[in-house]
N, C-alpha and C positions, 0 to 999 in steps of 0.2 A: 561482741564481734561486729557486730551490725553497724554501731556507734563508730566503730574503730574505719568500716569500710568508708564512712558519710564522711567522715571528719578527712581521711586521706582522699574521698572523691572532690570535696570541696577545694582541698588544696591542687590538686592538680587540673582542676577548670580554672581554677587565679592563675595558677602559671601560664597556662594557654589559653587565658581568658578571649581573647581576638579569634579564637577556633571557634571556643563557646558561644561566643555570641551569633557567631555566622552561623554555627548548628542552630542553636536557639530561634532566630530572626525566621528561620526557614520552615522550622518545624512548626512556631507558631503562624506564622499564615497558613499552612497547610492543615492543621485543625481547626483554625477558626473556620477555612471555606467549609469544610467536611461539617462542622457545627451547623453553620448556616444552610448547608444544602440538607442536613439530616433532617432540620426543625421543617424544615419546608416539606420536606417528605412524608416525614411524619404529619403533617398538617393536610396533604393530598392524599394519604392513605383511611383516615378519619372520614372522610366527605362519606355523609348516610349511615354513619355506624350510629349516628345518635338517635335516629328515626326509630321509631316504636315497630317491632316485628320486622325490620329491614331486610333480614334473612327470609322473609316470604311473599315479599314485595319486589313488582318487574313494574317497569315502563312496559307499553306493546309500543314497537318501533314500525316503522313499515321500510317494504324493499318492495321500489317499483321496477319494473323490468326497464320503460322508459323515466329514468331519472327525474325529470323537472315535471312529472304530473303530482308530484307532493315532497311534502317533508319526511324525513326519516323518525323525525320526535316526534311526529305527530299521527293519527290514526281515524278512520272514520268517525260519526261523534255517538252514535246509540253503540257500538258496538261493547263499554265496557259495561252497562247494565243489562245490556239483550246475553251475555255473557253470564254475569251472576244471576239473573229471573230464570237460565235457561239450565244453567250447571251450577245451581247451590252446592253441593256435594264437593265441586273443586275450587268455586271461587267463593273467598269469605268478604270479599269487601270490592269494592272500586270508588275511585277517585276520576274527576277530569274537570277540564277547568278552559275559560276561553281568556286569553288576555288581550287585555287592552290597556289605552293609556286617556287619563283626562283630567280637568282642572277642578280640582277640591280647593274648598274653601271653608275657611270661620274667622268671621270678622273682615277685618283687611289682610288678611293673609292668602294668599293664592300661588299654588303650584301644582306644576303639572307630575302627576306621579304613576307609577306602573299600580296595575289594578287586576285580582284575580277574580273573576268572576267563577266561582267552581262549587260542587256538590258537595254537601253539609257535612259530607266525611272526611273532611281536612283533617279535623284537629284531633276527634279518637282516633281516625283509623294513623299518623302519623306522629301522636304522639306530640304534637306541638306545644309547649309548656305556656298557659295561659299565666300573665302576673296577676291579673284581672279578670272575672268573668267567667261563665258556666262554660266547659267546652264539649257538654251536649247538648247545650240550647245555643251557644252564642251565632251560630248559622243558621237555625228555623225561622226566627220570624222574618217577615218581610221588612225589605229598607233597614233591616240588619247590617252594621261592619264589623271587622274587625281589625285593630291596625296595630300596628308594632310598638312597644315601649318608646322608643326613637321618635318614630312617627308623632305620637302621644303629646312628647316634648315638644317638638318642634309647635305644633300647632296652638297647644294649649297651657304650653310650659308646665306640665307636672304627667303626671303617667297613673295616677287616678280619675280616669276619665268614662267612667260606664256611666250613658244614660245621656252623653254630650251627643252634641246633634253636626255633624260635618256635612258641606252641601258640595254635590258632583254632577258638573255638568255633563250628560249623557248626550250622547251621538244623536239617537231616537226621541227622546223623551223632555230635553231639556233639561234645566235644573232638579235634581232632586235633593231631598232632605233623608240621612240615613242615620242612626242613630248607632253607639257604639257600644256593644255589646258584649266585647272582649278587647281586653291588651297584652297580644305577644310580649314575650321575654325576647331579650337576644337571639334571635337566633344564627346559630351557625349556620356555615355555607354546606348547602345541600343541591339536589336535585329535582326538589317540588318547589321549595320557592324561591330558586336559583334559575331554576331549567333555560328561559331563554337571558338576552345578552344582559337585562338589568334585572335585579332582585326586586320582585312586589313587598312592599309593604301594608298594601292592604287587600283584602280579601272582602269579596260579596259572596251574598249565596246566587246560587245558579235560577230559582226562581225571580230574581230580578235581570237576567240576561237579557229578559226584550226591551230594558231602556238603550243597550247599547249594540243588537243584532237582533234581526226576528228572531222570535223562541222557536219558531219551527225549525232552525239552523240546527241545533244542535238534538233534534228527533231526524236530522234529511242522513240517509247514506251518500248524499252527493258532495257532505262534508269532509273534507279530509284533512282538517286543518285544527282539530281537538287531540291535545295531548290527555293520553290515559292513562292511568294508574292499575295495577290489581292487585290484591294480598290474597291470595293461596289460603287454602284450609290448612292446616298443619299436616306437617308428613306428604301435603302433595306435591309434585315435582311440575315444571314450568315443560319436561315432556307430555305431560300427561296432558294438556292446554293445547299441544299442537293440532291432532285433529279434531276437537272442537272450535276452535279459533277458525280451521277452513272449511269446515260447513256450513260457519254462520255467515262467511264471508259468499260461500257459496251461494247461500240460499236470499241473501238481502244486496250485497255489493250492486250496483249497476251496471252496466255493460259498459265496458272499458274501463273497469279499473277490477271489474273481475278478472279477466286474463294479464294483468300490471297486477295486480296489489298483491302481495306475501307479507303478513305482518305476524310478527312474533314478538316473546318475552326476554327480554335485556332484563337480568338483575340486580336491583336497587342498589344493592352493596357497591355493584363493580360497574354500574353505568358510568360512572366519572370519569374513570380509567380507564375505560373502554371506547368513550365517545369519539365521535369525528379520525374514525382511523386508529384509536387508540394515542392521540395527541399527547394527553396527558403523561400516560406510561410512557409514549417515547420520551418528550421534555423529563422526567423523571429517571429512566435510564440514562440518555445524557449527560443531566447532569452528575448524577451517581459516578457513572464512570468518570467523567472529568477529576469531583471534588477528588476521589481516589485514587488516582493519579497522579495530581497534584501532591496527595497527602505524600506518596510512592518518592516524589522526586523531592522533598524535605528531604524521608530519610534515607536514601538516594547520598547525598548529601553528608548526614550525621555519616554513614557508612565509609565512604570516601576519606573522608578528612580524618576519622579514625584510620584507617587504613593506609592513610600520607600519614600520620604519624605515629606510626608500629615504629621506624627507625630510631626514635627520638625517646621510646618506653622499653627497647630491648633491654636496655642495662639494669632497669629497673623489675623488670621479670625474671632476670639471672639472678639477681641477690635474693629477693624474693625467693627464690625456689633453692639457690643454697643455704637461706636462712631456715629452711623447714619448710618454706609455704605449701602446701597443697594444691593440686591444680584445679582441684574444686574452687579455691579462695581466693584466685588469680579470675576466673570467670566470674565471680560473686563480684569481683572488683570492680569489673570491668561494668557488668549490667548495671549495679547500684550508680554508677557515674552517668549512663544511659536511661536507669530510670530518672535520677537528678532533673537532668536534662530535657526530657520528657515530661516531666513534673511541671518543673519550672516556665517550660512554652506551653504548658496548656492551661496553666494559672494568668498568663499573657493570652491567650487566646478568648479565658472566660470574660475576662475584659475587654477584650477586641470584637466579642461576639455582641454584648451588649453597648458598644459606643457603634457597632455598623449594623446594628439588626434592623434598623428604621431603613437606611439609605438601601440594603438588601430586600426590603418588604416594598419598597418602593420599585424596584427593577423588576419583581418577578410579579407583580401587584397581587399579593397574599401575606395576609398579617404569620408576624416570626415573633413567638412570643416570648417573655424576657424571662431569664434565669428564674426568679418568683415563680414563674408560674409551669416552671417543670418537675416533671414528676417524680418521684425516689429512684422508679426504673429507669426516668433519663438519667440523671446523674450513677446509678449502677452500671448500667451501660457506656457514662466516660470514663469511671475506672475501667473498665473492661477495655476500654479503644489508650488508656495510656499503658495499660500490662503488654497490649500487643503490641504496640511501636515501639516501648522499652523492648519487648524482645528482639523485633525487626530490625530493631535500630542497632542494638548493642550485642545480639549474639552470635554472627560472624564475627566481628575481631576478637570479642572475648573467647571464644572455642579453639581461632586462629590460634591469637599470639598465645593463650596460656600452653598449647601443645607446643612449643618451640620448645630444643634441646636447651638445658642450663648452663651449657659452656657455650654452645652459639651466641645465647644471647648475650652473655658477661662480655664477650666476644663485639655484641653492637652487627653480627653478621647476619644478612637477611638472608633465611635459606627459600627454598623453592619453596615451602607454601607460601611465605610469604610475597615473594616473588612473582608466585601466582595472581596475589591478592592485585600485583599490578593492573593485570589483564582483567580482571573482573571491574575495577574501580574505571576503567575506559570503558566496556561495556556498560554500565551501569551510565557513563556522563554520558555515551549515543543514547540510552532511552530517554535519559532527560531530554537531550536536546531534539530527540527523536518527538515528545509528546510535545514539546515548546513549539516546535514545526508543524507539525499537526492542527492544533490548537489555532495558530496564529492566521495558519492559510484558509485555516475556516472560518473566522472572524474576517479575513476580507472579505473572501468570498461570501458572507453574509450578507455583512453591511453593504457589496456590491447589489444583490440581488434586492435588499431592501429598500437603498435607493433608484434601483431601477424600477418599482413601484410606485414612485413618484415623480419619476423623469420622464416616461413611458407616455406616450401620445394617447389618451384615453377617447378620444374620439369627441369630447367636448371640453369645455372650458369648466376648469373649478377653482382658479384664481380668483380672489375676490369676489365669493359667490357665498352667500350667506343665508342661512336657514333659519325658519324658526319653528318649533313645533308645535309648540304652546298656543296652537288656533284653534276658539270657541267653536265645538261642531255644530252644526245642525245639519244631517244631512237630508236635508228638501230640496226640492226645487227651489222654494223661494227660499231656504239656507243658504247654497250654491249662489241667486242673482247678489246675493246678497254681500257674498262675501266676493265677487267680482267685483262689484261697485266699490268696496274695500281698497280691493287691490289695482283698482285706474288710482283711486285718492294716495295712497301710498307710494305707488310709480311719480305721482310726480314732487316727490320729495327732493332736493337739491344734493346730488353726488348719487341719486338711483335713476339707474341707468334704464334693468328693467326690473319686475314684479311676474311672478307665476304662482299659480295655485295647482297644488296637485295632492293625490294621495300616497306619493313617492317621490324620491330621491335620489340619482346615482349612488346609495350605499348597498343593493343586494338584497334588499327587504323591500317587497312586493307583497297586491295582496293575496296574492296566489297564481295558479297555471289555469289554463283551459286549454281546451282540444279543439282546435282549429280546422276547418276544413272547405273549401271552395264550394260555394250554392252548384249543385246538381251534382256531386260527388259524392261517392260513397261514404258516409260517417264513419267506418272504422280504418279510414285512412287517412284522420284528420293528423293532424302532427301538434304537439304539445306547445305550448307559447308563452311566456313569460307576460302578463296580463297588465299593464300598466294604466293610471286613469291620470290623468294633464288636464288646464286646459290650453288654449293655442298658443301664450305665451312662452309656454313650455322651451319647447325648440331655442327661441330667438333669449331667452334667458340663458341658457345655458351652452349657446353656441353650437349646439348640432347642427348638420348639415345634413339639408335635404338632396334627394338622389333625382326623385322624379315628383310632381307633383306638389301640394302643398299641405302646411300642417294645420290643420283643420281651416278655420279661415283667417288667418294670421297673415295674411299678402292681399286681404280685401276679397276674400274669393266668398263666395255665399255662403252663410252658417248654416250647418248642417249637422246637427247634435251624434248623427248616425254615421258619420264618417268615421273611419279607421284611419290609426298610420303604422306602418308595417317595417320592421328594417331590412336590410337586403336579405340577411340570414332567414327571414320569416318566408319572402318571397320565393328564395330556392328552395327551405323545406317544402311550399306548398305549390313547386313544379313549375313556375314562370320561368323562363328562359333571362328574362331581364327584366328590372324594377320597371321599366313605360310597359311592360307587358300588365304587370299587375293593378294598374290605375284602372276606377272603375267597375273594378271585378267584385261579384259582393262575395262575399263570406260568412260564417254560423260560426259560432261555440257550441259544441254538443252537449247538450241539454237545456238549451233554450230555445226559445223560437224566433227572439231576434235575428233583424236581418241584416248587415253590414257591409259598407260600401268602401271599399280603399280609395283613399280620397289621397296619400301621400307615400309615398317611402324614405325613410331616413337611410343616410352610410351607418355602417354597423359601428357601435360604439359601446364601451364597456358599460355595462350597467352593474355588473358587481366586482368582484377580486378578482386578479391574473390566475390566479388559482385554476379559473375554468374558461373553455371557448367559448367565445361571445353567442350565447344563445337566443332562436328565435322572438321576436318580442311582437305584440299588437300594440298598439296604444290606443284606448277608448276616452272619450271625450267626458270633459268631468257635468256635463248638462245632461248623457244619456246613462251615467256610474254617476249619481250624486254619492261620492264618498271623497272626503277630501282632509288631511294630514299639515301639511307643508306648505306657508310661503316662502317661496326663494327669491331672493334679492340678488339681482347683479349692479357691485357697485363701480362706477366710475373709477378709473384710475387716477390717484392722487397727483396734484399737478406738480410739475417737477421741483417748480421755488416753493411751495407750501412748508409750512412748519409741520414735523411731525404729527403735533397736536394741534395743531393752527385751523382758518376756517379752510375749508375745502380735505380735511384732512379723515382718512378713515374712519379716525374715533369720535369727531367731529358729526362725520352722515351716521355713524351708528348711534349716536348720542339722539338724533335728529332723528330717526326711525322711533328709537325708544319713547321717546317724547308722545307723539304722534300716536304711539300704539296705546299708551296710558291713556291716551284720549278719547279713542277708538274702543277699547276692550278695557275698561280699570279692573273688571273682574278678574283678567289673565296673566299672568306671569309674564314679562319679556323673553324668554327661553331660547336663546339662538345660538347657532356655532356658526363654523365656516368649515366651506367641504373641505379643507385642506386636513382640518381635525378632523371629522367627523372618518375620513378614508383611512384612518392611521388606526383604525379601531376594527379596519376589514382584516388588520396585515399586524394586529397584539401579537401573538405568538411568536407572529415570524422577529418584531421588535424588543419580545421579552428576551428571543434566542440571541439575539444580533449583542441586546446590551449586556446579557453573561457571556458570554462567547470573549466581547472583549474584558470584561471582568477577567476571565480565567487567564487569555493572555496576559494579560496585565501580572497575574501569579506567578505563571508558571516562567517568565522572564525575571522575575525579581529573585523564586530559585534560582534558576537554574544562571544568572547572575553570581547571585552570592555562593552556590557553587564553585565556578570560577574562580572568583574571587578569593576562597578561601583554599583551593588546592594551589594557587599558581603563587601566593603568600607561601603555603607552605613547601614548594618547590623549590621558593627561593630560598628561603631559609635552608633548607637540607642541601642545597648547591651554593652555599655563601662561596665556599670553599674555592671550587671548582669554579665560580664566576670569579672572583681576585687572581687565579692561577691565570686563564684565560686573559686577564685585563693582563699581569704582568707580562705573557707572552704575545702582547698585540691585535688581541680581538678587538674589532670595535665594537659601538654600541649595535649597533645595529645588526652585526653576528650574534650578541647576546639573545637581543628580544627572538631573533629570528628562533633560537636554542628552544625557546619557549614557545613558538608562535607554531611550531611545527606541527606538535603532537593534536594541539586541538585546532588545527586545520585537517586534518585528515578525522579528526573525529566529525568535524562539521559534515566533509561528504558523507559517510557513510549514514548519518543520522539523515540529511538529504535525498539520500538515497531509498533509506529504508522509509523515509515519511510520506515522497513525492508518490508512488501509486498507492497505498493507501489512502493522503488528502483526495486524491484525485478519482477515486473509486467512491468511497462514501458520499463526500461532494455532489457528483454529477447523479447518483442516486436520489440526493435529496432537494437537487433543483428538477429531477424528471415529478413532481409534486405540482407544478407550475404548468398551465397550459402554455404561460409567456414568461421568459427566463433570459437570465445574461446568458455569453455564450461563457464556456470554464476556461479560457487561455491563460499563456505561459506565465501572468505577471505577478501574477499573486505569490506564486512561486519563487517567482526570481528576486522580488520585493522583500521576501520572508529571509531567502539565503542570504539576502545583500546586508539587510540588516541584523541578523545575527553575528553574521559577519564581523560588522563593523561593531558591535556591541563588546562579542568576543573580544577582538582585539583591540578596543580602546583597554579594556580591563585589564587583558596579559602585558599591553606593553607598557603600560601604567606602572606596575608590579616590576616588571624587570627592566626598565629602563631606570628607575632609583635605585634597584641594586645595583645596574651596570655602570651607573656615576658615582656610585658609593668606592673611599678610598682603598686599593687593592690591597694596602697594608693592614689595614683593618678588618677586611673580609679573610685575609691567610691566617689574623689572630684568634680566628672568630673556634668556639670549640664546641 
């Protein structure tokens, strides 16, 4: 019987192979996103399941009362051992770790790499799979590393490498020689050695931390800049931490960040998911909703075009059912031609999964792994997703039309369920075109907001302004004249306009806050301050603009290592009526004894993402903060006749820089971007969102297209008749298309209708996220209905204007 259903479903998809295919075309894009959005899912729900004891492992997060006095990943620095030495009984382990970044080297090879400085319990207590090496010894001794299989290669071309010797220039200490003592396997993306924006590849123990910060840093409670780890004794709950966690905080905290700090356990498993707002989970729901949605308006679609053609298979269900059929065997029909169909697009989709899983892993930047390497339950669960859309797809018309009376249908007469089936198949084309509107106005409205991120007046110049990172530290004094004197011989390179040194950059990464407060004022009512170190070049490199005074002695004015520069926001926090009020006023950080003098005020200008209001900032001078990160180049604008590549030409002075810096540093990498990249890394998410967002329009218009396309095909046909009577009584063409153009004109409003306060609610919710935002006006809106519009009915009148010139004799024969 089975055999008998395949063989008659194959034959009647040939007859109306032009249906099939438009079902087909629709359903397989809408499993392939759903494919791709699952793998992705499935790939962000994994993060930490692989970690050893994951289920008893938290970050401690912290929640300051005043915001910018810390990080939220991050946590005082004794507090996770003052913890386990103090409550063995609850905590079984701790981790924590300081990062930093610096130039390794073997041989002639040198780059600048992310670097974890952390406590010896990395690799048992996380389970980190060693390919190489003891991983209970491989962190004990001193000038001990560990580096990643990757790493391995890269440096020594093979990944047997215990006992090889790599040299890291340290901040403190100079060059040192570390020897290597284990080699990570791959590891997946996680949360210990993922946690900030780049993944470390290598790892020190924490007894060598004072070549790159004093060691007393990470014993001071004045630290609040160590992210921590703890693993739980078994059976105990991350309640039972809470008031021990605020006693210790009670009894060691300092003053002022005892009444600020509240830190707590985030668990390991779901910190991913949870992070920055729960980012992830939202991008995840999202998308989720979207791919199914999408999938929804395929079969959407398959249902419709079934349902346009119940007229054309009535006669075919009457003999049927007076030949004996069963109305059981009449739905068995119908579904096996639906699973077919179903089958057949998602055989097209497992192909379409793997020729776009790269270009997909690219957009959302997370590897989508390829059909190989999925697992028996993912291919169980796509049979399971094609039982369902064969049923979705194909069990209203088959339920439908097998109930039809056997004399109606012999008859060819559509009765009211059928007839009903109208009004559902129009409902059903408003959701499509309902999510297509949706979809579409969110994608402006993204991409507007995204490039209002870069259009936006940031309060300095970051055209043509070029970083590099990759500078040898020493931070000494004579480190510091030293790398000055660098940077006059670099300034006068031909097309560098100017040169700055500092231990920041306009991207939002600083080295931390301090507590601010006016000499002879009460210290606990200093105000928090975003803590920057420059030196005076700073300003006139990057084009800020001063308000009162000057920045540091950059206009000839007497150097002055103690001088401050403060931006107008710092100024009102700290109660001046006006920036010439603040000149000459000294200042403290709370918990120093330093004394500081405001020698300048800058206009307020963005130092991190539109995300947040421009906050208070100091700027300390990099002669009395020897710590120093960054040269920044501002280069000359290319002269207007110059050859692209020619001399005077960008790639030309960066070629010319490069040279120079080989000369200067051969031990150092050339490592440099330009802020214009370097800001697009502030505003990922917001760009991963922007490029699915038009991804999915891009789908859901190719439906809900070929939709169209394949009811108003088949309207024409079932009106062959009735268009030829028309032509013979004098319609013209243009009454025709109009015949047609009606119905889904009125579907358009309502879908417009029902889209517009929906777009327009979610939307202005998810730009209230933004400190600085477009405004949401009418045009996105008007943009979205104009072209559907026009989309719409290029296709309908496409479709009936060939009917309506088709000859009327031919259309009256037609049967």
């Amino acid at each position: 019987m089975l055999q008998n259903y395949i063989k008659i479903a194959f034959r009647n998809l040939q007859r109306r192979r032009f249906y099939a295919l438009v079902t087909v075309l629709g359903l397989t894009v809408g499993i392939t996103f759903l494919l791709l959005i699952g793998s992705y899912i499935q790939g962000e729900l994994a993060v930490n399941r692989t970690l050893r004891h994951a289920s008893q492992q938290y970050l401690i997060q912290s929640r300051w009362k005043e915001k910018d006095m810390g990080m939220d990943i991050t946590t005082l620095a004794p507090i996770g051992p003052t913890l386990k030495t103090q409550y063995p009984t609850l905590v079984a382990n701790y981790y924590r770790f300081y990062g930093a970044t610096a130039i390794v080297s073997n041989d002639q090879k040198h780059f600048r790499e992310q670097i974890q400085i952390g406590d010896s319990t990395l690799l048992s207590m996380f389970g980190l799979p060693l390919e190489y090496g003891d991983p209970q010894t491989a962190l004990l001794a001193p000038n001990s590393i560990v580096i990643t299989a990757a790493l391995a290669q890269k440096y020594f071309g093979k990944t047997d490498v215990l006992r090889q010797q790599l040299i890291v220039q340290t901040p403190a200490s100079g060059k040192q020689l570390f020897t290597v003592t284990g080699v990570l396997q791959a590891l997946p993306f996680n949360s210990v050695t993922h946690l900030l924006q780049l993944p470390e590849q290598i790892f020190i123990p924490m007894r060598n931390v004072g070549y790159f910060i004093p060691e007393a840093a990470m014993n001071s409670w004045q630290n609040q800049y160590i992210p921590t780890y703890l693993e739980l004794q078994p059976g105990v709950t991350a309640a039972q931490l809470t008031q021990p966690i605020a006693r210790t905080l009670a009894i060691h905290a300092p003053p002022g960040f005892k009444e600020n700090l509240t830190a707590y356990l985030s668990p390991l498993e779901t910190y991913y998911l949870t992070a920055n707002n729960g980012l992830v989970k939202k991008m995840i729901l999202t998308l989720s909703v979207i791919g199914i949605f999408i999938l929804l308006m395929a079969v959407v679609n398959f249902v419709n075009i079934t349902i346009g053609m119940s007229a054309t298979r009535l006669r075919e269900i009457g003999v049927r059912k007076v030949l004996g059929g069963l109305k059981k065997q009449v739905i068995a029909q119908f579904l096996v031609e639906a699973f077919l169909l179903t089958a057949g697009a998602t055989l097209l989709a497992l192909g379409c999964y793997e020729l776009f899983r790269s270009t997909f892993a690219v957009l959302l930047d997370k590897p989508i792994p390829s059909l190989l390497d999925w697992s028996p339950y993912a291919f169980l669960a796509l049979t399971g997703l094609v039982l369902v859309i064969g049923l979705l797809a194909g069990s209203y018309p088959a339920f439908v039309l097998s109930g039809l009376p056997s004399v109606d249908s012999l008859k060819g007469k559509l009765v009211a369920s059928v007839q009903k089936g109208v009004l559902l198949r129009r409902a059903l084309i408003v959701f499509q075109f309902t999510v297509a509107i949706f979809v579409f106005v969110g994608a402006l409205v993204i991409g507007k907001q995204v490039s209002y991120f870069f259009t936006k007046d940031l309060g300095y110049q970051k055209e043509q302004i070029m970083t590099v990172a990759s500078v040898p530290r020493d931070w000494s004094p004579a480190g510091v004249q030293r790398m000055e004197d660098i940077r006059n011989r670099l300034a006068r390179i031909p097309g560098v306009s100017d040169v700055s040194l500092s231990f920041e950059i306009p991207d939002g990464r600083s080295s931390g806050s301090g507590r601010v407060f006016p000499q002879g004022r009460d210290s606990t009512q200093a105000i928090v301050a975003t803590v920057l170190t420059t030196d005076e070049q700073f300003a006139q490199t990057y084009g800020l603009h001063m308000r009162e005074g000057n920045y540091f002695n950059a206009n000839g004015s007497s150097s002055d290592s103690l001088r401050v520069v403060l931006n107008e926001s710092a100024t009102r926090a700290l109660g001046w009526a006006t920036p010439a009020k603040a000149i000459d006023q000294v200042v403290r950080l709370q918990g120093s004894n330093q004394i500081y003098r405001v020698g300048g005020v800058l206009n307020d200008f963005h130092f991190g993402s539109l995300h947040e209001t421009i906050k208070p900032l100091i700027l300390l001078n990099i002669r009395s903060n020897t710590i120093y990160r960054y040269f920044s180049f501002k280069l000359t604008p290319r002269q207007a006749n110059a050859q692209l590549d020619g001399p005077g030409s960008l790639p030309e002075t960066v070629e010319a820089i490069g040279r120079e810096w080989a000369r200067l540093f051969p031990e150092a990498p050339f490592d440099y971007s330009f802020m214009d990249d370097t800001l697009q890394k502030l505003y990922k998410t917001e760009i991963q969102l922007q490029k699915a967002s038009r991804l999915a329009t891009t789908l859901a218009l190719i439906i809900v297209l070929l939709g169209v396309l394949g009811l108003v095909s088949l309207n024409v046909t079932r009106r062959t008749k009735e268009i030829g009577i028309r032509k013979v009584l004098g319609s013209s063409t243009f009454s025709i298309v109009n015949l047609f153009m009606k119905e889904f004109i009125l579907i358009l409003l309502i879908a417009n209708v029902i889209a517009w306060p929906m777009a327009y609610y979610l939307l202005s919710d998810w730009l209230t996220h933004f400190a600085y935002r477009m405004d949401l006006s009418w045009w996105p809106f008007a943009v979205v209905a104009v072209c559907l519009a026009l989309l719409t009915g290029f296709i309908v009148s496409t479709q009936a204007i060939r009917a309506a010139l088709t000859n009327p004799v031919k259309s009256l024969r037609n049967e």
